[in-house]
N, C-alpha and C positions, 0 to 999 in steps of 0.2 A: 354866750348864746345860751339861750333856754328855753323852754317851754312851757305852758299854760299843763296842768294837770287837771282832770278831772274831779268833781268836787265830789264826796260819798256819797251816794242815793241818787247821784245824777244822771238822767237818761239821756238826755243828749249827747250824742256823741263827742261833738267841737265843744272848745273850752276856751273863749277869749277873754283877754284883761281889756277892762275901762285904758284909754288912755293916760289918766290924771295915775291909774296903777302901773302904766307899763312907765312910765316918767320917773313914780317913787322908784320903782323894780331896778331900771338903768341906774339909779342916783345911787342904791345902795350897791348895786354891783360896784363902781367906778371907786367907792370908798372902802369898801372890802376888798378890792384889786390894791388899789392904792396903801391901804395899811399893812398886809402881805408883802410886796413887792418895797416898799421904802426903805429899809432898813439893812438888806440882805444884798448880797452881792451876787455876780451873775450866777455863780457855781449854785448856791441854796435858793434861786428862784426858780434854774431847772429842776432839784429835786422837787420843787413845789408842786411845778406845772407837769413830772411825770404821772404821778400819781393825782391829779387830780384832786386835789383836799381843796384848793381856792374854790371848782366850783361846788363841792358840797359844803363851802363855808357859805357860800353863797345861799343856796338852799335854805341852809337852816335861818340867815339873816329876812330873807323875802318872805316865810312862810304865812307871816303877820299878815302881811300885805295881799300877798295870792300864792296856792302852790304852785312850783316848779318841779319838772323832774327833767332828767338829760340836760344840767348845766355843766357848760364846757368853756374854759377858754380859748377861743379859736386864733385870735392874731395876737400879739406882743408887740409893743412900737417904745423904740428906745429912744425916750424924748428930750437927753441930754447927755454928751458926749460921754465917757466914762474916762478919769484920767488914767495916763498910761502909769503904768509902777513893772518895770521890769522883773523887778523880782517874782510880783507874784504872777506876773509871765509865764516867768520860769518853773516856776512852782508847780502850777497849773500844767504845764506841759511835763514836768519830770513825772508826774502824779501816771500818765499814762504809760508809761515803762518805756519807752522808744518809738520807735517809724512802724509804720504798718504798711501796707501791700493794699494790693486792688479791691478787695473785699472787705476792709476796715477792719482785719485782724494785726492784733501788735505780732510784729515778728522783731526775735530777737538780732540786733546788732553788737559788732566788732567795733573798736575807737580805731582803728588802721584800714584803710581802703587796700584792697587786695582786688591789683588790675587782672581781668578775664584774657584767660588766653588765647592766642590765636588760633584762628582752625584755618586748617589748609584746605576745606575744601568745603562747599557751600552747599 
């Protein structure tokens, strides 16, 4: 998603693109997404998409064409299944040091369950 910027010396306030511009504009998005995103596996696309650098790669790609400013990626669609490999399951999950609790903080764990005691009285 993007926006139409204003051009320098311009009084008008609105700033529309030509349609035949907002067509190129999508086309170079779709292949700036796509050459970003092909190569990298899930872990190195979210560092992509924290920071935002896809849409200012974006930006710098469309400038030719017409400015942008507040380019975001808003949706992700994973358009083919990803194969399973356990390992890097595993991997992936040990990376986060253990179980966490209600609040999405790691709290450290025991390898031995230790049953809770009885209370006599409620």
């Amino acid at each position: 998603m993007g926006f139409t910027k204003k051009l320098p010396k311009q009084i008008k306030k609105t700033s529309y693109a030509q349609s035949s511009q907002v067509r190129a504009i999508r086309r170079k998005m779709m292949d700036t997404m796509t050459k970003q995103v092909a190569g990298d596996d899930l872990k190195a696309l979210v560092h992509k998409l924290i920071p935002d650098s896809i849409g200012k790669d974006i930006e710098k790609e469309c400038l030719d064409i017409y400015t942008l400013h507040d380019v975001h990626v808003r949706k992700v669609k994973v358009l083919k299944k990803p194969k399973f490999d356990l390992g890097r399951l595993m991997d992936l999950h040990g990376e986060m040091g253990g179980a966490t609790d209600e609040m999405g903080e790691i709290v450290a764990t025991s390898n031995e369950f230790v049953e809770p005691q009885v209370q006599e009285s409620v």
